[in-house]
Structures are given as structure tokens and as C-alpha cells.
DRENLUM-300291 format. One line per field, with one value per residue (C-alpha): residue in one letter; x, z, y. Coordinates in nm, 2 decimals, padded with zeros to 4 digits. Layout:
// DRENLUM-300291
lofi <- c(A  ...) .
xx <- c(X  ...) .
zz <- c(Z  ...) .
yy <- c(Y  ...) .
This chain:
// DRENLUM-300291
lofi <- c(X  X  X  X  X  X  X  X  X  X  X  X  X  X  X  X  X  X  X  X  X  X  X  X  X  X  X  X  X  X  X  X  X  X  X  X  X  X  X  X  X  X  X  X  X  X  X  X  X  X  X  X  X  X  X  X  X  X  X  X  X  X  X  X  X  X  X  X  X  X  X  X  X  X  X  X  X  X  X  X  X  X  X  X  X  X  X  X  X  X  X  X  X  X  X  X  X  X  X  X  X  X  X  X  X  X  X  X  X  X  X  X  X  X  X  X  X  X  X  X  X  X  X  X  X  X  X  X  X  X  X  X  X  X  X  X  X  X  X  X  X  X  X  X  X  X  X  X  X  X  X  X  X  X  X  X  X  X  X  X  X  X  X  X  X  X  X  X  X  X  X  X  X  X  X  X  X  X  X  X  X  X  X  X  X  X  X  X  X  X  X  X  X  X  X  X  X  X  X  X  X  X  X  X  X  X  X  X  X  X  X  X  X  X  X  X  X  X  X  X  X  X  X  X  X  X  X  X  X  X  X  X  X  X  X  X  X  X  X  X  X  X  X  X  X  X  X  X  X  X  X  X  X  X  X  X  X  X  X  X  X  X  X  X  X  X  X  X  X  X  X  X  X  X  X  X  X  X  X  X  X  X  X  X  X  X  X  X  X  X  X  X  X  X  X  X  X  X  X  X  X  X  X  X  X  X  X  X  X  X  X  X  X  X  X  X  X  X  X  X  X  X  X  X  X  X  X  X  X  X  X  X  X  X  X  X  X  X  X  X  X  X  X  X  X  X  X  X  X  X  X  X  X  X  X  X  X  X  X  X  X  X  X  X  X  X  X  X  X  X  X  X  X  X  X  X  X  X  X  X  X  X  X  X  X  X  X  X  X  X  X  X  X  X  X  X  X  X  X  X  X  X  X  X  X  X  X  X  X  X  X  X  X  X  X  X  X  X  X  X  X  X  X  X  X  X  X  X  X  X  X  X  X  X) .
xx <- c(-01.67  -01.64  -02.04  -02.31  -02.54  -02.93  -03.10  -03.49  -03.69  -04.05  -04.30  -04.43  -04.67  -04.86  -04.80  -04.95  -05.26  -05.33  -05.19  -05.26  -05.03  -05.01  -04.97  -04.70  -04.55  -04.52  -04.36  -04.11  -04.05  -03.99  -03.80  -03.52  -03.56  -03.48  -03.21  -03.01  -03.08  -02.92  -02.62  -02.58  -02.55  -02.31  -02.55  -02.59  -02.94  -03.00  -03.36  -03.46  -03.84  -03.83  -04.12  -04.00  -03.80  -03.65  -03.51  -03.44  -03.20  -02.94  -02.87  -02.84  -03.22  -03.54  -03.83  -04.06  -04.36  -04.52  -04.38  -04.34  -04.09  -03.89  -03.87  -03.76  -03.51  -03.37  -03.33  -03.22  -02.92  -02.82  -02.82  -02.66  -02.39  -02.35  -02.35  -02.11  -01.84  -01.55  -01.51  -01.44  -01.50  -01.72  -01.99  -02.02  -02.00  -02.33  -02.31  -02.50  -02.61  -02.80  -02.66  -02.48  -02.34  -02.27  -01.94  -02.15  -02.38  -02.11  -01.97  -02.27  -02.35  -02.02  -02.07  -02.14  -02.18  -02.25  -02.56  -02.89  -03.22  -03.55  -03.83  -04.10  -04.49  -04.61  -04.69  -04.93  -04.66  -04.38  -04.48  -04.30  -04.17  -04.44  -04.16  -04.25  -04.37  -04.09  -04.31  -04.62  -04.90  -05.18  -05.00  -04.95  -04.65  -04.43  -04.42  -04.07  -03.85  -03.52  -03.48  -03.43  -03.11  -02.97  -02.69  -02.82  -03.04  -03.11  -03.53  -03.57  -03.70  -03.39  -03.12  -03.29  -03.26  -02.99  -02.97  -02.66  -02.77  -03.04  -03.34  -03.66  -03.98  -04.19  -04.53  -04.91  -05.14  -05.45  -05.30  -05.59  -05.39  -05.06  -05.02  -04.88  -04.56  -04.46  -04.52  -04.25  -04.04  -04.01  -03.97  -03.66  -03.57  -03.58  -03.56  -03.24  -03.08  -03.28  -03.20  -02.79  -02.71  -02.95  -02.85  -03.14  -03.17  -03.30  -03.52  -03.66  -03.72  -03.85  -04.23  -04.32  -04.68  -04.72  -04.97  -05.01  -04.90  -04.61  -04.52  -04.17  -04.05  -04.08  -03.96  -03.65  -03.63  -03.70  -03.44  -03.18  -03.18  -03.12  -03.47  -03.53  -03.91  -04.24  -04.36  -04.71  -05.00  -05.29  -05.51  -05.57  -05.48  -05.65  -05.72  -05.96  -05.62  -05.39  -05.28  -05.09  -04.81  -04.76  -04.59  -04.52  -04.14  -04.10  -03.83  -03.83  -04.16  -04.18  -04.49  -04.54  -04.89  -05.13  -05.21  -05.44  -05.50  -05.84  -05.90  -05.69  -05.64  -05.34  -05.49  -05.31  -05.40  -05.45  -05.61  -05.87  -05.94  -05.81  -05.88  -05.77  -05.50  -05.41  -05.61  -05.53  -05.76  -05.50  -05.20  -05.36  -05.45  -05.13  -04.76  -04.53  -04.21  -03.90  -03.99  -03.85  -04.14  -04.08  -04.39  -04.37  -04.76  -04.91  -04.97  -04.79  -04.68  -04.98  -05.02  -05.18  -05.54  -05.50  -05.49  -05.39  -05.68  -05.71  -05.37  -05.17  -04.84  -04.96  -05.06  -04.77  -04.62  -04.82  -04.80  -04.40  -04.27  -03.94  -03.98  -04.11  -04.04  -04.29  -04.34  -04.59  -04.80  -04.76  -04.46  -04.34  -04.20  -04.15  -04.40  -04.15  -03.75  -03.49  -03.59  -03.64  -03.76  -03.96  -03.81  -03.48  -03.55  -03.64  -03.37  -03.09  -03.28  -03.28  -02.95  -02.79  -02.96  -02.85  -02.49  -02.53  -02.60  -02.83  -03.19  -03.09  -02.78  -02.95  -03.20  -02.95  -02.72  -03.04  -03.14  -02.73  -02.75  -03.07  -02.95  -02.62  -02.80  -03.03  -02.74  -02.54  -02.85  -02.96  -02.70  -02.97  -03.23  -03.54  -03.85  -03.99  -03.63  -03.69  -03.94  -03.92  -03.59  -03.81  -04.16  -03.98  -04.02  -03.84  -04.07  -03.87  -03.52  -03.22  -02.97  -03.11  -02.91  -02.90  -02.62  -02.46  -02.63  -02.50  -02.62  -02.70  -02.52  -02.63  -02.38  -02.38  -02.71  -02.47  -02.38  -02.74  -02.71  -02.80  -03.05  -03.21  -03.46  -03.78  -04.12  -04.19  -04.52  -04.70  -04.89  -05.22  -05.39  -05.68  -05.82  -06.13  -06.31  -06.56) .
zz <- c(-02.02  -01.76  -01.73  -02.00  -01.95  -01.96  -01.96  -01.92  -01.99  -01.89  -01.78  -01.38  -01.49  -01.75  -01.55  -01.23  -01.46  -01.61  -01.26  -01.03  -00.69  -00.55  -00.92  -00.97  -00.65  -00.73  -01.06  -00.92  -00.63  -00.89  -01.07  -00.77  -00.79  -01.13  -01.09  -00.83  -01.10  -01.37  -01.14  -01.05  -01.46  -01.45  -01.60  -01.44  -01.46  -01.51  -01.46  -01.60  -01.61  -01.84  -01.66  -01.29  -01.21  -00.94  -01.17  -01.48  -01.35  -01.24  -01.65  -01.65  -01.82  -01.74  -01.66  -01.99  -02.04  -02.38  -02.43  -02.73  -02.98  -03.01  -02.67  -02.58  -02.84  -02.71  -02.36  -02.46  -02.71  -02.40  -02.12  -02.35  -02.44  -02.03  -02.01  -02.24  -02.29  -02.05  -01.76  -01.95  -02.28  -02.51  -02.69  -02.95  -03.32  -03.50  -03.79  -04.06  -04.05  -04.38  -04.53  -04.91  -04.97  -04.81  -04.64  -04.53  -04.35  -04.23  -04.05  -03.93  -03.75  -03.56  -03.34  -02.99  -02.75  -02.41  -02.39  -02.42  -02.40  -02.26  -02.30  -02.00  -02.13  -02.47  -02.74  -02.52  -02.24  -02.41  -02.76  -03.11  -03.38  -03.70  -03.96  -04.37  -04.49  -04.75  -04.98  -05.18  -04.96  -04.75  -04.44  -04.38  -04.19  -03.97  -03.64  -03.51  -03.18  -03.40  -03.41  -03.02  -03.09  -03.34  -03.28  -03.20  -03.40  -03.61  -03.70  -04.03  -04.18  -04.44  -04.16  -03.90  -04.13  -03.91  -03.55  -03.38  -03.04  -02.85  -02.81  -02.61  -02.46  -02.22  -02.32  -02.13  -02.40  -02.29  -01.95  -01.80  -01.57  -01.45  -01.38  -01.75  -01.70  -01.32  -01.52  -01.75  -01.51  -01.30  -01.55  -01.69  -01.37  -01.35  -01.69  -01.77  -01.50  -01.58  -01.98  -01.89  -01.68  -01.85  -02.21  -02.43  -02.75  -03.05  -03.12  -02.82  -02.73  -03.10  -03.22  -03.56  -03.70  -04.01  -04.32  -04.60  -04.88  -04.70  -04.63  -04.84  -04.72  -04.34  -04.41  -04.55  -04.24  -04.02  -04.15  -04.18  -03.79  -03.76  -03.61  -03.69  -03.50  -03.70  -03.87  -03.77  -04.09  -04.11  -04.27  -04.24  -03.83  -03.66  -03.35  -03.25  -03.26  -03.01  -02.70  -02.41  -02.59  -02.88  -02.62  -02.34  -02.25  -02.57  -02.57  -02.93  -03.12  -03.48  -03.65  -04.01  -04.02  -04.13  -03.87  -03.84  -03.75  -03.63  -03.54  -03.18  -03.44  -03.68  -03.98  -04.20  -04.57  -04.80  -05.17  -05.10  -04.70  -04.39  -04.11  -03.78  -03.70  -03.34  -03.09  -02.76  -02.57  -02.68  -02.57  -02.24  -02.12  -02.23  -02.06  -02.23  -01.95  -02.05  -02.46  -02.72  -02.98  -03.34  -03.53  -03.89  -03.89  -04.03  -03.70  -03.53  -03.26  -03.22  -02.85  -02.82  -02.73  -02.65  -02.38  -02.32  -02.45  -02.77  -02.85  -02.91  -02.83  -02.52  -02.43  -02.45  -02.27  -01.99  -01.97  -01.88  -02.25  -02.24  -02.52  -02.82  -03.17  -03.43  -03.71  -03.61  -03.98  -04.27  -04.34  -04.64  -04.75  -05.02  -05.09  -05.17  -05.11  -05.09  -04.82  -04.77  -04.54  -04.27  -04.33  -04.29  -04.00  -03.82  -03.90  -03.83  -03.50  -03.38  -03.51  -03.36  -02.99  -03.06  -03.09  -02.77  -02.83  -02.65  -02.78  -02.84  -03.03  -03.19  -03.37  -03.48  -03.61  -03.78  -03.97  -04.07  -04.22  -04.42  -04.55  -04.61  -04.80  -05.04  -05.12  -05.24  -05.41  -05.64  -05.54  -05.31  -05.02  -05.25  -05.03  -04.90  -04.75  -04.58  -04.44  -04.28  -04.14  -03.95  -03.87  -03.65  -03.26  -02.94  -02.65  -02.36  -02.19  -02.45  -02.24  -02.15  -02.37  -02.36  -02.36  -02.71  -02.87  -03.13  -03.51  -03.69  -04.04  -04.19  -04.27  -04.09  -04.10  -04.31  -04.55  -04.64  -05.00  -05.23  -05.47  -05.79  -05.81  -05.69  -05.70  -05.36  -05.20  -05.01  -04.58  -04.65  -04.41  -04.18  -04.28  -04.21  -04.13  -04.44) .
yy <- c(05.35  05.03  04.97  05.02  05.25  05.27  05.60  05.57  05.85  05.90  06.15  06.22  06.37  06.18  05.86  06.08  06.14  05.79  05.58  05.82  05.90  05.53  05.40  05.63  05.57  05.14  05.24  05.42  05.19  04.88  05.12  05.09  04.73  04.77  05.00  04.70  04.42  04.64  04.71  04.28  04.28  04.60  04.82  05.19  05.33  05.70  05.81  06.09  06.23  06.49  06.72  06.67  06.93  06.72  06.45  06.67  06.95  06.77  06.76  07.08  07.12  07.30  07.04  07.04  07.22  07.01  06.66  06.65  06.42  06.71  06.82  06.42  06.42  06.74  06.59  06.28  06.42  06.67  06.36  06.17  06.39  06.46  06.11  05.98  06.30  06.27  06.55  06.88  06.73  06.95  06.78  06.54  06.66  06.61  06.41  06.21  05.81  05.81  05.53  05.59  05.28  04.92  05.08  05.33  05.10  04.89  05.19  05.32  05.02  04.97  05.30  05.24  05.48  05.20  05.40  05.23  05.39  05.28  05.46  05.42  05.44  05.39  05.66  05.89  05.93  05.95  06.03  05.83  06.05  06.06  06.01  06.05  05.73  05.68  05.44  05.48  05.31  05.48  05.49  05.90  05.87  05.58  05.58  05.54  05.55  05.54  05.95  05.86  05.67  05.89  06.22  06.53  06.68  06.44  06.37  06.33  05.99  06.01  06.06  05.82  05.50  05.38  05.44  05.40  05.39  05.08  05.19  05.01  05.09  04.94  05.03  05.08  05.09  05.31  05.34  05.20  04.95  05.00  04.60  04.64  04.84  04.66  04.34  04.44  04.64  04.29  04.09  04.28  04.22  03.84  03.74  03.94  03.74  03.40  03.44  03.54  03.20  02.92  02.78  02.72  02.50  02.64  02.26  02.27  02.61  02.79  02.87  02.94  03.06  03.21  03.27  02.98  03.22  03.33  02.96  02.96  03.25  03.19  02.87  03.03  03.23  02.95  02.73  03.05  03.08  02.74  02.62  02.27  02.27  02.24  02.60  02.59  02.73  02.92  02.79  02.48  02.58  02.88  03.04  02.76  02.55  02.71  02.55  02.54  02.27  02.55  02.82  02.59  02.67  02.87  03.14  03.20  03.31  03.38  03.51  03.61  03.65  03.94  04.23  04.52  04.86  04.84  04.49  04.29  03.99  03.85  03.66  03.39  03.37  03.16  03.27  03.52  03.36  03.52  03.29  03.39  03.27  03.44  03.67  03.82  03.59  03.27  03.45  03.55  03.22  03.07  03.08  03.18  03.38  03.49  03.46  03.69  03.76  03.86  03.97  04.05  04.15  04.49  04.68  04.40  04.67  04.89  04.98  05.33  05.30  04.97  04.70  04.36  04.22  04.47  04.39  04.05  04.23  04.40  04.06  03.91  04.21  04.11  03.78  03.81  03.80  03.95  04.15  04.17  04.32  04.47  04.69  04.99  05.04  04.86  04.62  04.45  04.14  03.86  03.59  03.39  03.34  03.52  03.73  04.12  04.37  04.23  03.85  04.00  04.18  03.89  03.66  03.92  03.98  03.64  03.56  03.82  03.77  03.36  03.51  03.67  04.09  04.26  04.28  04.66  04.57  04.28  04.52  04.79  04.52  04.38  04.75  04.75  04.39  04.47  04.79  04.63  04.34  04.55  04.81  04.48  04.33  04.65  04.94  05.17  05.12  05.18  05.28  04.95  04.91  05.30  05.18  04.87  05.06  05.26  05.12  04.82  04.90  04.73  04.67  04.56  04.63  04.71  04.54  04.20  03.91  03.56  03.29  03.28  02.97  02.76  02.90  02.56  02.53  02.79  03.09  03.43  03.66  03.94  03.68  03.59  03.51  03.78  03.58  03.74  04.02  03.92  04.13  04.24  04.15  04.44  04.33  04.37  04.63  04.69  04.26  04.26  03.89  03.84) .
């Protein structure tokens, strides 16, 4: 194919119910203003609402009754197939991504359809998959958007380790304002063309924050990407700290901090203290446009239920971040270098936007390059590795990318050095402030 392609998927609907008719109505009006910035960057959109009959028979499908994850994945492996097979062409052969070894990784990660997904709504309009939790923690199961980029028929947690295919989602929290998905609908708009035609520096333009006893190991990170800008700590700094000069013409945040299911906070640590180190309110009153966030908290991407000032992500969301990447239970990682899971998620993710992919691309390349990393470091993916595959969500537009930036001295994200076995250091969940 000539042009990517970005299919969004959504609901009428359960955007009818939570926006009502003349909330609807703006959504799909930006949504053409959407649709002309995507074609100025030679991206097609293809709209499809899964329960409009309107929109969804021109597939060749009956509009759904239940939305369900099954029912989505159905419609997205049919569009796709319609989408991507040439005229005549039958459609594509199912077949498996679980990885087996690094070869197996390294293939799985070169396939490319040119279709990106975005999913429009968060988890109660268009719902995630409930994946098994692959390791032995109280999480009951992972909530996951990769069975959305994976072939046909494809769902389990095994089998959806690796997707092949972009996916995004713009979410709306508890759907009580619709401000939240225009916000992000415009600024895929704008930033997209903003972040394609301005060259940033990594020194002047990067934010770290993360817990004391995780100090080593975001500093590994930090220095990895090639940031050369102060790592900010909490404790001794806290919530009481933040302002406007920490985000101020930011494009890159980093934060490896603690997060929680019940509580809008993220927490730093240090011994048996969990100050806090971030809340909604400081992200709300602060500017930060056209950033790429990279959260390695517990919960870090918790949206359902949730508005922007229950929920640090949704607040950035809503302040014009252009996207933002978290893990939706909880996430793992090492107190201490080398780095794993989480850690490695984000520094294949940034690296991989500073060499110019899509944030789509960037994350699939990043799952490929941790997999790729633990098979060579102990021969397997054991089950912290599952699942930080899966818990790690995209919030934002799949296609935007930014000017290829210059990487620092540091060698590429696949090569990270393997270093020796390390005990793995488990997010604490659900902090509560003592």
C-alpha cells in the first residue's frame, strides 16, 4: 500500500449515551477534521462504529448488538482483512506470534501490515480484553488492547505477547465530559504536524521523576536514551515541589514512580515512606503540549471510572499531551541495573520514537526488543516478562512521529547489554499514605 492506514473503531451508541446527541455530533465533526490532517501526513482514515449500521455495512458486517472484546476483535480482523487484501484476494492466513525463541521475536516484530488502529473511548465504550495474568500476584487478570493488533482469531494472553499491528486509544474516563476526547482528537491533529517539522533536543526538552529506591535503575534508563538533564527524586522532592519550570517545554516525560488502583496519586519511596510524589491537581495546572509521557507506575494507565482530576494520565490527556504510555495493573522491574520489564519498555519506547517510528511502531518494536532481550538473557520470557508484554497501553494516535533525533553515545536499544541475573523487584500496589 502507498498510504498507511488508520482504522478507528468506536461505538455511536455508547458515545450517544454518555455525550449525548450534540456531544456525539462534535466528536464526529472533529473527527473530519481529523480525517484531513491524517490525509496532509498521507494517512487514510477509515471510521468504523461498530453498532451503526450506517458506518459498519459497508464491511460487509451486521452492526453489533453487545460490544463486547470479542465482538471488536471480530470486526476489526474482518475490516482489516478488507482493508489490507488486494481486490479478489482471499483472506489472510491465521497464524501464531507467541514468541519461541529470539528469532522468533525478531520475526514477529518485522510484520507490518500499514494498518494502525485507534480505538475511540476508553474501556466502557470500547471494552479491553481481560487477558490471564501470566504471573503469581493478586492482579486476576491484565487488561490489554494487544489481542486488537494481533491476526485473526487470536485472544489468548499466550498468543497476544507480541502484536504485530499499532494499536492506540484515546480514552474518556467516566465519560462525564466529552472536552476529554475533542482535546485529544485536536491535538492529534496539531501536534502530529507540530512534532513532524520542529527538531527537538533531548537536553533541553527531557523530564525525569522517579522513586529513591528505584534511583539506579532510572538512572540506567535515563542515561541509555541519551538524556543528559537532572533525574528529579522522591523523597527528599514531593508533590509540594512541582512547578511550572519542571514541564515547561517538555516533550519527553519519564516517570518511574509508584501508582495505585484506588488512589489519583503516584508515590516515590524511599525505606518504608511513600511520599507523594505527583497528583492530578500538579499536572492540571501545569503546561506541558505536544509531550510524550512514559509512566512505569502500578496502575499508571487506569482510566475507567475516572476523570481528569482522579487520574494523572487522564490529566495529562487533557492538558494536550500527545500521548502517553502506561501499564494498566501491576508492573515489574529491577531495583537496580541492568534493566527489565517496565525499565525496558521505556527505554525501547523512547528510543525508538528518537529514531523516528511512529508511537505505534515504537511500542511494538519495544515489546520485540524486551522479549528479544530476556530470551538472550535466560533462554524464555518467564512470567514477569508475559506480563509487562501485555499490561502496557497506548493512549494517543498510532501514527503521529517526530523528527529522528540524535541517540547520544549509547549503543542501540536491541543491543542493551545483557548483564547478570538479577532478583527482580515486584510495583507495590494499591499505596496507601500512612
Amino acid at each position: 500500500m502507498s498510504r498507511e492506514q488508520l482504522l478507528l473503531i468506536s461505538s455511536t451508541e455508547k458515545l450517544r449515551q454518555r455525550y449525548g446527541k450534540t456531544g456525539l455530533n462534535s466528536v464526529l465533526s472533529s473527527l473530519e477534521r481529523y480525517k484531513d490532517s491524517l490525509s496532509r501526513r498521507g494517512v487514510e482514515l477509515t471510521t468504523a462504529f461498530i453498532d451503526d449500521k450506517s458506518s459498519i455495512t459497508q464491511f460487509g458486517l451486521r452492526p453489533a448488538t453487545v460490544i463486547t472484546p470479542a465482538s471488536v476483535k471480530n470486526a476489526v480482523d474482518r475490516i482489516v482483512a478488507k482493508l489490507s487484501a488486494p481486490r479478489g484476494a482471499g483472506p489472510a492466513a491465521k497464524h501464531d506470534v507467541s514468541p519461541r525463541s529470539s528469532r522468533d521475536v525478531k520475526r514477529t516484530s518485522t510484520r507490518d501490515s500499514g494498518i494502525f488502529i485507534l480505538i475511540l473511548g476508553g474501556g466502557e465504550v470500547i471494552p479491553y480484553f481481560g487477558l490471564m495474568n501470566p504471573a503469581f500476584d493478586s492482579d486476576s487478570s491484565v487488561f490489554s488492547d494487544n489481542p486488537y493488533g494481533c491476526p485473526p482469531g487470536t485472544t489468548s494472553a499466550e498468543k497476544c505477547l507480541l502484536p504485530e499491528r499499532p494499536v492506540g486509544r484515546m480514552p474518556d474516563g467516566n465519560g462525564s465530559d466529552v472536552r476529554l476526547l475533542l482535546t485529544q482528537i485536536g491535538v492529534a491533529s496539531e501536534a502530529a504536524a507540530w512534532l513532524s517539522t520542529n527538531p527537538l533536543s533531548l537536553q533541553k526538552s527531557s523530564f525525569g521523576y522517579s522513586a529513591a529506591i528505584w534511583k539506579r535503575a532510572s538512572q540506567e534508563v535515563w542515561r541509555d536514551i541519551g538524556y543528559t538533564g537532572n533525574l528529579r527524586i522522591c523523597p527528599p522532592l514531593s508533590y509540594v515541589d512541582v512547578t511550572s519550570a519542571w514541564f515547561s517545554n517538555k516533550n519527553f516525560l519519564y516517570f518511574n514512580l509508584h501508582g495505585s488502583d484506588t488512589e489519583p496519586y503516584w508515590f516515590g519511596q524511599d525505606g518504608t515512606s511513600f511520599p507523594t510524589a505527583l497528583s492530578p491537581a500538579n499536572v492540571n495546572r501545569l503546561s506541558h503540549e505536544k509531550s510524550m509521557v512514559m509512566t512505569e507506575a502500578c496502575y499508571g494507565a487506569i482510566e475507567m471510572g475516572r476523570k481528569r482530576d482522579t487520574s494523572i494520565s487522564l490529566a495529562f490527556l487533557s492538558s494536550g499531551s500527545a500521548c502517553l504510555l502506561g501499564s494498566t495493573c501491576t508492573a515489574y522491574g529491577a531495583l537496580a541495573p541492568p534493566a527489565s520489564e517496565a525499565d525496558l519498555i521505556a527505554l525501547n519506547f523512547f528510543r525508538n520514537v528518537h529514531k523516528g517510528m511512529t508511537f505505534g511502531k515504537a511500542l511494538v518494536s519495544a515489546r520485540a526488543q524486551l522479549a528479544a532481550l530476556a530470551v538472550s538473557r535466560q533462554g524464555y520470557l518467564d512470567e514477569d516478562d508475559k506480563k509487562t508484554l501485555l499490561q502496557f497501553v497506548l493512549f494517543g494516535d498510532p501514527t503521529i512521529s517526530t523528527l529522528p533525533l540524535s541517540l547520544g553515545s549509547g549503543e542501540d536499544a536491541k543491543n542493551t547489554r545483557p548483564g547478570k541475573a538479577h532478583k527482580k523487584a515486584r510495583r507495590r500496589k494499591g499505596l496507601k499514605k500512612n
